[in-house]
C-alpha positions as CSV (number, residue, x, y, z in Angstrom):
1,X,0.0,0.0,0.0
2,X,3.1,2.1,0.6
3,X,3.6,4.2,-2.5
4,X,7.0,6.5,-3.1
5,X,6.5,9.5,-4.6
6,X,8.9,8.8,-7.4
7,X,6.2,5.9,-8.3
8,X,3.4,8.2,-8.2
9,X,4.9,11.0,-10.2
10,X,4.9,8.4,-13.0
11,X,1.3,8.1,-12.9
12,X,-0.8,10.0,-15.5
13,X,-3.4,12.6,-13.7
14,X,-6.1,9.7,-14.6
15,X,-4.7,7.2,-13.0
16,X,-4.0,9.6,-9.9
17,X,-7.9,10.5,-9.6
18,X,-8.2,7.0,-10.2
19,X,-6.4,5.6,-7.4
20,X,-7.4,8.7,-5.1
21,X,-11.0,7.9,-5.3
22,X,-9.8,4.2,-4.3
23,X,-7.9,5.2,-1.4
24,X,-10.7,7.2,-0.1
25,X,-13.3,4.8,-0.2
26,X,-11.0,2.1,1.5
27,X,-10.2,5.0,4.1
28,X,-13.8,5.4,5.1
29,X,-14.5,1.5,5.0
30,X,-11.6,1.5,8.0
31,X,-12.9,4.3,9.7
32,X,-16.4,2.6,9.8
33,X,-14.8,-0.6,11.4
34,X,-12.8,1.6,13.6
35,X,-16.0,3.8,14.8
36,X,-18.1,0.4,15.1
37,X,-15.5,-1.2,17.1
38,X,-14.5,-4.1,14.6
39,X,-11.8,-5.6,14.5
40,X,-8.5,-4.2,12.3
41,X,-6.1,-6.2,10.7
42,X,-3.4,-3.6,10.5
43,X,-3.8,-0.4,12.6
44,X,-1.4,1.0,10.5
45,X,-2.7,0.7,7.1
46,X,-5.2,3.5,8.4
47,X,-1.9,6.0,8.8
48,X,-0.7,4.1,5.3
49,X,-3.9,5.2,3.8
50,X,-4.0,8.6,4.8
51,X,-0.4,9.3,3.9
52,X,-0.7,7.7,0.2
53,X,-3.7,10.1,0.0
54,X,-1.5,13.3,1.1
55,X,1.1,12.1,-1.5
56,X,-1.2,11.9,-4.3
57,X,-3.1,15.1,-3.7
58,X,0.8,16.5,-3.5
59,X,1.8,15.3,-6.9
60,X,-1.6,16.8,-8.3
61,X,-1.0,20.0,-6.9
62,X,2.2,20.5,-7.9
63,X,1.1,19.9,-11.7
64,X,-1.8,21.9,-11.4
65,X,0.5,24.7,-10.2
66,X,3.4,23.9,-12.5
67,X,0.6,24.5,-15.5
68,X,-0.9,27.9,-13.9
69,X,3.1,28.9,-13.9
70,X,3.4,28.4,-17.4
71,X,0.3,30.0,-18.3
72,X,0.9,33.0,-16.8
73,X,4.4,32.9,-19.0
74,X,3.2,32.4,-21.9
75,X,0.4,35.5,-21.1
76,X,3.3,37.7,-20.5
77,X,5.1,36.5,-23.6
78,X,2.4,37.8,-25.3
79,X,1.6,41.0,-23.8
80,X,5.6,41.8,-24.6
């Protein structure tokens, strides 16, 4: 479950909503057995989870910013 960043940055944006829409579905399927008292397999997956989630929504972010950068260059380009 444990994914390095270098392994997500080689995912397309697809496949990052993709997986992100996985990982947050299996995050609210451990909270529910956590809330209802059921039993856990691995405690730490939940951290595991919630970490992976943080990376992916990093590596988003940074290319949604990287392409607002370059926009704004290209507009000033322009301008000139």
């Amino acid at each position: 479950m444990s994914y390095k960043i270098k392994e997500i940055r080689s995912w397309s944006d697809e496949e990052l909503r993709k997986k992100l829409e996985e990982l947050r579905a299996e995050q609210l399927n451990q909270r529910m057995l956590k809330v209802l008292g059921g039993a856990i397999e691995n405690p730490a997956r939940i951290r595991n989870t919630r970490r992976a989630i943080a990376r992916i929504l990093t590596v988003l972010n940074e290319r949604k910013r990287k392409e607002s950068i370059e926009g704004e260059k290209k507009d000033k380009q322009e301008k000139a």
